[in-house]
VOGU-3710 file (C-alpha; in Angstrom, 3 decimals, decimal comma):
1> xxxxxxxxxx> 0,000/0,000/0,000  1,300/3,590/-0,573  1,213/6,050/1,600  -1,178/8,625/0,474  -1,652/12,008/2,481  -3,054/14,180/-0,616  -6,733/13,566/0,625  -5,172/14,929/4,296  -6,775/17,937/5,561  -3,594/20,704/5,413
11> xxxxxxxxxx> -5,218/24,256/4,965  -7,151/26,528/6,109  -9,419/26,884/3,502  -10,024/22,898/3,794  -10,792/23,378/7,517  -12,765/25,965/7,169  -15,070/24,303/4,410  -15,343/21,323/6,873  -15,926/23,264/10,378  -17,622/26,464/8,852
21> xxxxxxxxxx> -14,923/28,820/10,295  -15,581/32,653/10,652  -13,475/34,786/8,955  -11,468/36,309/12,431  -10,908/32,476/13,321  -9,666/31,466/9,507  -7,500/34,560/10,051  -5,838/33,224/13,510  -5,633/29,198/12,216  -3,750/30,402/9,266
31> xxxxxxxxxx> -1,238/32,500/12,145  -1,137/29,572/13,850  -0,403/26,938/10,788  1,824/29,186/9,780  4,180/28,446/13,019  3,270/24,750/14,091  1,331/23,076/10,601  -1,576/21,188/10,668  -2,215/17,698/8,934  -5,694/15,617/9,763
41> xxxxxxxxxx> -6,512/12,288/8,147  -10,170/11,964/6,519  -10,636/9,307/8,880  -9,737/11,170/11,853  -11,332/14,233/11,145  -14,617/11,923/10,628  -14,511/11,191/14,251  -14,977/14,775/15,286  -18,919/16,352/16,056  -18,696/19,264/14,111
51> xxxxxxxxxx> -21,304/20,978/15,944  -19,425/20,473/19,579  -16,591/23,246/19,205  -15,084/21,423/22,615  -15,334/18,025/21,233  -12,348/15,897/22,753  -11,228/14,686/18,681  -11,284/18,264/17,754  -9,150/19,511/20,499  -6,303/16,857/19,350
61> xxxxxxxxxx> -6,580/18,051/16,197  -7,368/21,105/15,165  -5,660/24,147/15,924  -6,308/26,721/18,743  -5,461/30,032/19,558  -3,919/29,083/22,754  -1,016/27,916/20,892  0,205/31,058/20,149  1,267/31,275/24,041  5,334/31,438/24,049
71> xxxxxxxxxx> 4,802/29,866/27,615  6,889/26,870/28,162  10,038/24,986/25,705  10,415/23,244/22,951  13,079/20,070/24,612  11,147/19,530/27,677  13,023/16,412/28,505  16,427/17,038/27,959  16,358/15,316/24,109  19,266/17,539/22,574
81> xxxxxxxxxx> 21,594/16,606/25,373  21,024/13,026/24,746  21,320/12,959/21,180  24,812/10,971/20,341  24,830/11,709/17,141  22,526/12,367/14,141  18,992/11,018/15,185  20,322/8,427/17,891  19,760/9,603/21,670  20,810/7,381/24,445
91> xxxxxxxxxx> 19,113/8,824/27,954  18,812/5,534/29,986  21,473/2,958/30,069  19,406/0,315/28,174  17,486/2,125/25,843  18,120/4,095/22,576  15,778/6,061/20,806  16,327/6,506/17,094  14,467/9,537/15,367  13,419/7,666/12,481
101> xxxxxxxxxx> 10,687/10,524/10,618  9,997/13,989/10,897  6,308/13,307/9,263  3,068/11,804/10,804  -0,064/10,970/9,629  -1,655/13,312/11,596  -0,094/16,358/13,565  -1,454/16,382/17,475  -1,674/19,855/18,967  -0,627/18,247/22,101
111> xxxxxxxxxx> 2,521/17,263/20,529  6,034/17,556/22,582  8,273/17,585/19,356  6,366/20,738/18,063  9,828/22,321/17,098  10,102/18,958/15,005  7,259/17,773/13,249  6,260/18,805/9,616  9,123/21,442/9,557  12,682/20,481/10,620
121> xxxxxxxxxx> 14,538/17,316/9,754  17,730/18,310/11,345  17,824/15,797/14,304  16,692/13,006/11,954  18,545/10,073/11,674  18,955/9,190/7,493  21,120/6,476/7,588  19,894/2,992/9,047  23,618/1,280/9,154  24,811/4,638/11,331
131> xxxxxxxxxx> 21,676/4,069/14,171  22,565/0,223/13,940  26,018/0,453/14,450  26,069/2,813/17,502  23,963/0,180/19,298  26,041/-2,519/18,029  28,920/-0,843/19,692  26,987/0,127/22,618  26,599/-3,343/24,112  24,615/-2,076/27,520
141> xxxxxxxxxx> 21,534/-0,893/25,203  19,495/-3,909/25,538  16,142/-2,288/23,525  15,431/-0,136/20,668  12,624/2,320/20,341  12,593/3,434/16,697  10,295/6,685/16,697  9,786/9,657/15,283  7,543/11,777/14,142  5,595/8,697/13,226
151> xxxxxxxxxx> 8,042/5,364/12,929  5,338/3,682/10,582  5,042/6,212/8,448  8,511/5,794/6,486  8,226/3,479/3,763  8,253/-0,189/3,889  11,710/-0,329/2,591  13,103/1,828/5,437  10,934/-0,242/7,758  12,546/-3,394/6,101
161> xxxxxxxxxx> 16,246/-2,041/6,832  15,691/-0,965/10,487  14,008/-4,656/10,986  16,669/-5,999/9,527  19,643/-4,363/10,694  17,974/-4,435/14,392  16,785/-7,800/14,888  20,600/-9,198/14,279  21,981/-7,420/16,913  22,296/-9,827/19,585
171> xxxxxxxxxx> 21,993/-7,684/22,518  18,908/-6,569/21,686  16,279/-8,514/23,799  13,489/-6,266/21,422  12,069/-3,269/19,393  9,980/-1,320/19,452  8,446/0,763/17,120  6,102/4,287/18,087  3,414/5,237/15,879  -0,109/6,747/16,072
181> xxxxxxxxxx> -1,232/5,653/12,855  -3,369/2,782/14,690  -5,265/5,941/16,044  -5,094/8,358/13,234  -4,655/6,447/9,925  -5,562/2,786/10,714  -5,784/1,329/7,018  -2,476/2,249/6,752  -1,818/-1,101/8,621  -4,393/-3,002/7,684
191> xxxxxxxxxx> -4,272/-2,002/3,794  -1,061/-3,041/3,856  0,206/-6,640/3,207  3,879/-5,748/2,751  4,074/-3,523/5,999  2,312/-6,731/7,794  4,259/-9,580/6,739  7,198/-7,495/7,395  6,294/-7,323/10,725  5,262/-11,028/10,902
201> xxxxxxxxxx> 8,506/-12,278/9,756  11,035/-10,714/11,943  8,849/-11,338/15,045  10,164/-14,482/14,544  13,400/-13,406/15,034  13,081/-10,607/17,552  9,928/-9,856/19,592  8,694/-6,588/18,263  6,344/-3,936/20,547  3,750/-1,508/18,589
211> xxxxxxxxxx> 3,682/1,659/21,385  0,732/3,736/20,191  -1,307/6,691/21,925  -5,247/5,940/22,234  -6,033/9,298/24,743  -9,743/8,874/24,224  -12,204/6,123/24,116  -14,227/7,499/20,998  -10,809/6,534/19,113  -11,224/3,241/19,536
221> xxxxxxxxxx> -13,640/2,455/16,307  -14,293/-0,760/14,639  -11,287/0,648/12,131  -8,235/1,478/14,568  -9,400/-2,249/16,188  -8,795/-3,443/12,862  -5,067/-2,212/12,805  -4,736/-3,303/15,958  -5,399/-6,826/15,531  -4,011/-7,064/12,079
231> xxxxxxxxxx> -0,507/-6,368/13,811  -1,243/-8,445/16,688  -1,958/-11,430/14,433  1,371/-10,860/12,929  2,974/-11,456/16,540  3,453/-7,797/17,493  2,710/-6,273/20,865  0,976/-3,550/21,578  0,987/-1,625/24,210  -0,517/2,084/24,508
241> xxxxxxxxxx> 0,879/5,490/26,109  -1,537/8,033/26,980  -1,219/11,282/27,649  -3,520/13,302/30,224  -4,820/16,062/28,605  -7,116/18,866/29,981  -10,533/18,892/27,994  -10,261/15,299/26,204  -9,248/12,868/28,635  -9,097/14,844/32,434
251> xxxxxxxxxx> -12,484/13,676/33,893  -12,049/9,569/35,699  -15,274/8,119/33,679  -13,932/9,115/30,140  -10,321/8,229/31,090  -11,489/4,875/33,296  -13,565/3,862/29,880  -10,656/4,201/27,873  -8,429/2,021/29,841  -11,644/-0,588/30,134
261> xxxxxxxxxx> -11,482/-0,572/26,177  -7,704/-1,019/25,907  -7,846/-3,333/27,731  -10,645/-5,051/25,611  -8,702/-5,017/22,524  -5,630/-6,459/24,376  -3,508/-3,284/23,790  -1,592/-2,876/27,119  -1,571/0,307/29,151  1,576/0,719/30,660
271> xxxxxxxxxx> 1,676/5,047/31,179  -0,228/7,513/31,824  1,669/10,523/30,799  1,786/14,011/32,640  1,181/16,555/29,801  4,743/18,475/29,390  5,198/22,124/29,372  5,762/22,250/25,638  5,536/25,949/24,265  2,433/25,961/22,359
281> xxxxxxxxxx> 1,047/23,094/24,554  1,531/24,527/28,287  -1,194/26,939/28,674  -4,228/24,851/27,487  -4,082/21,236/27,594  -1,800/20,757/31,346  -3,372/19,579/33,876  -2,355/20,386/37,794  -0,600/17,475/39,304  -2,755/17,213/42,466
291> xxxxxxxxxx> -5,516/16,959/39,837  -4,233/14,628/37,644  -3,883/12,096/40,643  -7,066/12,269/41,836  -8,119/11,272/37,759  -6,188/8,607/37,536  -6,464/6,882/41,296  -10,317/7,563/40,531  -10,298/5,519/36,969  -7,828/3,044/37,996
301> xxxxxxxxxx> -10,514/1,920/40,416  -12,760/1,365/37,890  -10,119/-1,145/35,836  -9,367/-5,217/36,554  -5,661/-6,087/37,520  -4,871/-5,211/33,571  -5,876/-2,059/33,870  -4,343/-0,914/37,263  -1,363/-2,121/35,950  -0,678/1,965/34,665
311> xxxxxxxxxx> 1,089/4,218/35,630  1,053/7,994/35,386  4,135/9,740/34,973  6,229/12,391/33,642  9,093/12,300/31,498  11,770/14,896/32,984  15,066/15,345/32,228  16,471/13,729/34,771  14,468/10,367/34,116  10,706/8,940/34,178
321> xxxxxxxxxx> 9,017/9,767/36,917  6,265/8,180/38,277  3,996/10,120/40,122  2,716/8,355/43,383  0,015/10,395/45,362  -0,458/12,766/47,911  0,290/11,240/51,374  -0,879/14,360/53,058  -2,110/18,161/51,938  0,084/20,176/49,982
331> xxxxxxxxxx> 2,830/17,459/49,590  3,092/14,556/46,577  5,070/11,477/46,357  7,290/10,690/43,463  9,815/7,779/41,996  12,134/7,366/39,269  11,184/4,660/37,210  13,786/5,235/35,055  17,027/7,967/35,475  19,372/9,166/33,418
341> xxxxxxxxxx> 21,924/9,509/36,427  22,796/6,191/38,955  21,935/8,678/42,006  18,503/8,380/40,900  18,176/4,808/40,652  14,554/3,793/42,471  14,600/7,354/43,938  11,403/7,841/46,134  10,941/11,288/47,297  8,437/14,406/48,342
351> xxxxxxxxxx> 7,506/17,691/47,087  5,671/20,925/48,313  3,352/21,096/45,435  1,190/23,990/44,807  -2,526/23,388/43,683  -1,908/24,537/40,734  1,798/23,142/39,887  1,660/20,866/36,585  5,422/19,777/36,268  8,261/19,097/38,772
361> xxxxxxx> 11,349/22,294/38,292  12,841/23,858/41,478  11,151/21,250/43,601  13,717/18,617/41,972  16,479/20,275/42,356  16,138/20,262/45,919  16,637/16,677/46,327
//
């Protein structure tokens, strides 16, 4: 199957015919395009109510003013001073992270690679046997995570290579590959008998993780099961990272639903991310910690042992950390479940936070 983005809403004359925009809004959408782009599959875009201008689908997807806020950074987690070389960053001991695309299917307004995405392709990595080679020579790295942009959305030849040139690296105990097409341009999967016997055949060599982002249950339609299962039949697991976002997922029913549904499909989910405080993304879709705990205790009740198997955390510079609870008022418990410095190993530790604090700063460099 080829990849074909043509039909993909881009402009704002598109939007506008779709949504019925007024001329003042047309006039700030093509502002904001102009900085951060905007690119919405047919098939996404069908999932939004057009006559609900907070609809959850429409908030991931279609541009607001409140990105024009300068609140906030574009490298929230430390990514240029892991970068090793061209495309290639190695944060954690085991894991590297190869920057495989600088396109997606679909752009997220939530994204945290906003200074990446659709415009610059200069942390990209190009060549396969380059990314291969520094984990081949970097024995400790034990996993792969070949992202992006979107990872599935290079060709299947490129695919093909990074399968390839991966799954013979004996110190690899897997790879993974992150994509949102399951969400955003399903068919792309299951149209495509190439992409999935790809798949099939060196999960035979190398077990082989799909890590996707479902953040609301409405995006789980007959279609994006489809995908799902296609890959799954193949022998590819899939797990799901979602991130908390304030008006689509930030309420326990919607949120507790979409685990229940994950779940259903057997699509693992293993985080629950803290929104970071990406410029263009800060103001509008954080929400507070204390908040966001609350949420997430509050659905995880509603979930089997699958389901409360999540957890929610943010991803600092300093390492994944998982955020705990409150233990008593105005103070939250935190771990590292994953650091980029030994100190941190299995770190548990306390913060003062404020009611309406939404990321961990000064508070961590107290400890």
């Amino acid at each position: 199957m080829k990849i074909d983005l043509k039909n993909n809403i881009t402009t704002v004359d598109e939007l506008s015919d779709a949504l019925k925009l007024t001329d003042a809004e047309r006039e700030k959408c093509a502002e904001i395009i102009a900085k951060y782009p905007m690119m919405i599959t047919p098939y996404y875009f069908s999932l939004i109510d057009p006559e609900d201008p907070e609809d959850p689908i429409r908030k991931m997807c279609v541009p607001s003013e409140a990105e024009l806020s300068t609140e906030g950074s574009f490298d929230t987690s430390g990514e240029e001073s892991n970068t090793m070389q061209v495309g290639v960053q190695h944060k954690y001991t085991q894991t590297a992270l190869i920057l495989s695309a600088n396109i997606c299917s679909m752009y997220c307004r939530h994204c945290f690679r906003k200074r990446l995405v659709g415009l610059s392709d200069t942390e990209l990595n190009k060549q396969v046997d380059e990314a291969s080679a520094y984990v081949r020579n970097h024995p400790e790295i034990t996993n792969v995570l070949v992202s992006g942009g979107d990872s599935l959305m290079n060709s299947n030849a490129i695919i093909a290579r990074y399968l390839e040139e991966l799954c013979k690296i004996p110190t690899l105990d897997f790879v993974r590959f992150g994509s949102r097409v399951p969400v955003t341009y399903p068919k792309r999967i299951y149209e495509d008998e190439e992409l999935l016997d790809l798949f099939g055949k060196y999960a035979k060599i190398k077990p082989l993780y799909l890590v996707t982002q479902f953040n609301h249950p409405r995006e789980i339609t007959e279609e994006s099961t489809r995908a799902v299962k296609a890959i799954q039949a193949k022998g590819v697991q899939v797990r799901n990272q979602t991130v908390l976002l304030h008006g689509v997922n930030n309420d326990p029913e919607v949120l507790g639903e979409l685990i229940r549904a994950l779940t259903r499909i057997e699509v693992v989910p293993y985080y629950i991310f803290q929104c970071r405080p990406v410029r263009g993304v800060k103001g509008h879709f954080q929400v507070p910690l204390r908040k966001g705990v609350e949420i997430i205790h509050k659905a995880k009740a509603k979930q089997n042992g699958f389901g409360r198997s999540v957890h929610y955390a943010m991803s600092h510079p300093r390492g994944k950390i998982e955020i705990l609870g409150e233990p008593e008022e105005g103070k939250m418990l935190f771990k590292f479940h994953q650091n980029k410095y030994p100190d941190d190993a299995f770190r548990i530790f306390s913060a003062d936070i404020k009611e309406d604090s939404t990321w961990l700063d000064d508070e961590l460099n107290a400890i």
